[in-house]
N, C-alpha and C positions, 0 to 999 in steps of 0.2 A: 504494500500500500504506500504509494507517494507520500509525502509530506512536503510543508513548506514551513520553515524555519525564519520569521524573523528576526530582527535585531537592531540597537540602535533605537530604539524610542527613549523617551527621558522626560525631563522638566528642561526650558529655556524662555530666556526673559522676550520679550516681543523684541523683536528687530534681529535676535540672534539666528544660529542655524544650527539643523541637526541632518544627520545623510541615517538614511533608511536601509538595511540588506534585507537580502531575502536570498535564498538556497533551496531546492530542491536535494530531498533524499537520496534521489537516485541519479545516480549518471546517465545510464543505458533508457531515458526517453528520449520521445520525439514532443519539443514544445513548441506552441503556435505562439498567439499571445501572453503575455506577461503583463503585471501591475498593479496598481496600489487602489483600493476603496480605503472610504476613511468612515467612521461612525461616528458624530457628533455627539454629547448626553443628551438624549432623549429621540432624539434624531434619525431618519433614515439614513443605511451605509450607500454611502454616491461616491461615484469614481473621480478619481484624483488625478492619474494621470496610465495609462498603457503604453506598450509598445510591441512590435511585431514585427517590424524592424528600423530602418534607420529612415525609410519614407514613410511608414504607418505607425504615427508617434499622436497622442491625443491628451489631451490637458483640458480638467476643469479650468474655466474661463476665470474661476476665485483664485488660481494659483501660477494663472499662466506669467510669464516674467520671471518668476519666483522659487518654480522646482522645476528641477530637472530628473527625469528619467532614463536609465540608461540596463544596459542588460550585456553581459558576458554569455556569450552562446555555448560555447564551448565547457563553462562550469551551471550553466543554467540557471543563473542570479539574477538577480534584477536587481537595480539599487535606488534609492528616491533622495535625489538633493535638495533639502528644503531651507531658502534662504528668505529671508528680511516673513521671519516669521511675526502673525498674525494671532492676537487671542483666538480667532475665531479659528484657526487652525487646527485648536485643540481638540484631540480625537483619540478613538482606537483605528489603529491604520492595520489593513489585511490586505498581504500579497494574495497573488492569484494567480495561478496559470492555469491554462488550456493545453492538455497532455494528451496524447494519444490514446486510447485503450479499447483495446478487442476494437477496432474500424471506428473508432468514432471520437470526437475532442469531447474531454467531461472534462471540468472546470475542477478544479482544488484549490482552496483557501489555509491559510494560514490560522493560528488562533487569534493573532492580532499582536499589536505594541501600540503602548500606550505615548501618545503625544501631547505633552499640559506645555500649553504658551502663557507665561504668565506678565504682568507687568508690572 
């Protein structure tokens, strides 16, 4: 059973930055898209930013300027750069990929990491 591993959440005062990882379990998949949802307190989880490759790259419009996504293919990471942070940033943030299995992409999620913006 895949897993996805993140890391790199924490506390940071507004305006600072924190870089997001994420790892897949296993070497030996085939992954499509990659990326970050975030879950505000109380809030529905909305996407933050994907990738799929270096032309199919998509950012919430609240972050765009602001984070960067990026992905190592070859270790099956994904990593989320989040700069000139935002209270409203604050979240639990869930990688995600789209992996191959038995003919078909089934999405896997992360258990999440925590992101507090504080000021």
């Amino acid at each position: 059973q895949e897993q996805l591993v993140e890391s790199g959440g924490g506390s940071v005062q507004v305006g600072g930055s924190l870089t997001l990882s994420c790892a897949a379990s296993e070497s030996r998949i085939v992954v499509n898209t990659m990326g970050w949802h975030r879950q505000a307190p109380g809030k529905q989880r909305d996407l933050v930013a994907t990738i799929r490759n270096a032309r199919a790259i998509k950012y919430a419009d609240s972050v765009k300027g602001r984070f960067t996504v990026s992905r190592d293919y070859a270790k099956n990471t994904v990593s989320l750069e989040m700069n000139n942070l935002k209270a409203e940033d604050t979240g639990v943030y869930y990688c995600y990929a789209e992996i191959w299995k038995s003919g078909s992409w089934v999405e896997y999620w992360g258990k999440g990491t925590l992101v507090t913006v504080s000021s």
